[in-house]
GULO-123221 format. One record per residue (C-alpha): residue number from 1; residue in three letters; x, y, z. Coordinates in Angstrom, 2 decimals. Each point is the difference from the previous one (the first is absolute). Example, Ala and Ser with C-alpha at 12.3 -4.5 7.8 and 13.67 -1.06 7.14 Angstrom:
BEGIN
    nr   rest        c1        c2        c3
     1    ALA     12.30     -4.50      7.80
     2    SER      1.37      3.44     -0.66
//
This chain:
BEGIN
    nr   rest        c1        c2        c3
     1    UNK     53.24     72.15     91.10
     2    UNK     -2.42     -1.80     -2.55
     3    UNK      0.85     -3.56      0.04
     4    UNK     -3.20     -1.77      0.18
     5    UNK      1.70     -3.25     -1.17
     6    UNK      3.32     -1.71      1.01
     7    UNK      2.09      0.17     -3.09
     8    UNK      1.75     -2.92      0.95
     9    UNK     -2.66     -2.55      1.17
    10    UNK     -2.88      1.70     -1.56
    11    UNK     -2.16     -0.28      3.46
    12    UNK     -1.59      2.96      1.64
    13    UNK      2.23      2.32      2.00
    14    UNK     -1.23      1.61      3.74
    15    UNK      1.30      3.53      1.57
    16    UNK      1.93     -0.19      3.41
    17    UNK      3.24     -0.03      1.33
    18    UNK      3.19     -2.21     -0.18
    19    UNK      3.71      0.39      0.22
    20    UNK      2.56      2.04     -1.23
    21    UNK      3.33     -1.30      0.12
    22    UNK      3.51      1.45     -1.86
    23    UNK      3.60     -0.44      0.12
    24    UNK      1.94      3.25      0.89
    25    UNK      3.15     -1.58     -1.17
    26    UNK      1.50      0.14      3.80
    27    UNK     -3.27     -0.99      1.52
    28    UNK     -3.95     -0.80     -0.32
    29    UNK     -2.75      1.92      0.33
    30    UNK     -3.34     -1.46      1.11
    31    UNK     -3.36      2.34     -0.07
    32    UNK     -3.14     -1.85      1.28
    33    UNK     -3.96      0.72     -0.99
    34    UNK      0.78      1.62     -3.40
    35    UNK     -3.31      1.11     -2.21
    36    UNK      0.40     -2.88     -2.95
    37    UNK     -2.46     -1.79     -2.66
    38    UNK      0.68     -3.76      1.01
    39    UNK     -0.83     -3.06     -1.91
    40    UNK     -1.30     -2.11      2.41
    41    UNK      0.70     -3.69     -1.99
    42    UNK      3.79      0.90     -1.27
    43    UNK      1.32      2.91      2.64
    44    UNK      0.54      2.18     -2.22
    45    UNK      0.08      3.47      1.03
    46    UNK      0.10      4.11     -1.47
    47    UNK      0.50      2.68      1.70
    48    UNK     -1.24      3.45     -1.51
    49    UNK      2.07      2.93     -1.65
    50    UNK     -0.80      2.17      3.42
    51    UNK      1.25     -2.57      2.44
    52    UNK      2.53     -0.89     -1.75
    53    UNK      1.68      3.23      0.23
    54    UNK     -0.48     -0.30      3.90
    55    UNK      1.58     -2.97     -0.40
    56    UNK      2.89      0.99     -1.88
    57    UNK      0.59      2.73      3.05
    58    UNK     -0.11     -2.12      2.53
    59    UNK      2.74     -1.93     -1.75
    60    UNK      1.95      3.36     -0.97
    61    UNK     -0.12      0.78      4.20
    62    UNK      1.21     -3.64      1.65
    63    UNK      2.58      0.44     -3.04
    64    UNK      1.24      2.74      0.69
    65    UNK      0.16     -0.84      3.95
    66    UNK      1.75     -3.56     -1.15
    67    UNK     -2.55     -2.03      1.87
    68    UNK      1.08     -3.56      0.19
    69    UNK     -3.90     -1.03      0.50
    70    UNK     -3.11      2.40      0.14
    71    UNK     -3.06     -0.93      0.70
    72    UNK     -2.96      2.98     -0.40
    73    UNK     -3.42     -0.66      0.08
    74    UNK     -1.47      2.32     -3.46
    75    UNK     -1.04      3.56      0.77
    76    UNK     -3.25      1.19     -2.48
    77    UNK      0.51      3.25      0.64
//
């Protein structure tokens, strides 16, 4: 990811990690110390195409388990 600049507040954005959260529709999943570009004034956060992908099967598995709550710390690999 490129962003140099928060889009929304215009400030310079830092690389590190920060939470992912999503609703599973019969429960939540939370995945800790996720790669991200942060803004460090407004919040603001992006995660990349890659990890996004890992993120999206993480979801798919405590979906398809019908976790009520899940809590995973992210996995780089």
């Amino acid at each position: 990811m490129n962003i140099k600049q928060c889009p929304l507040c215009h400030n310079e954005v830092i690389l590190g990690t920060a939470l992912f959260s999503a609703e599973l529709g019969e429960g939540v999943l939370i995945v800790k110390n996720v790669p991200a570009t942060i803004c460090p004034v407004c919040g603001e956060k992006w995660f990349d195409h890659e990890t996004m992908i890992k993120l999206e099967a993480v979801a798919d598995n405590a979906r398809s388990r019908h976790a009520l709550i899940e809590v995973v710390a992210f996995d780089a690999a």
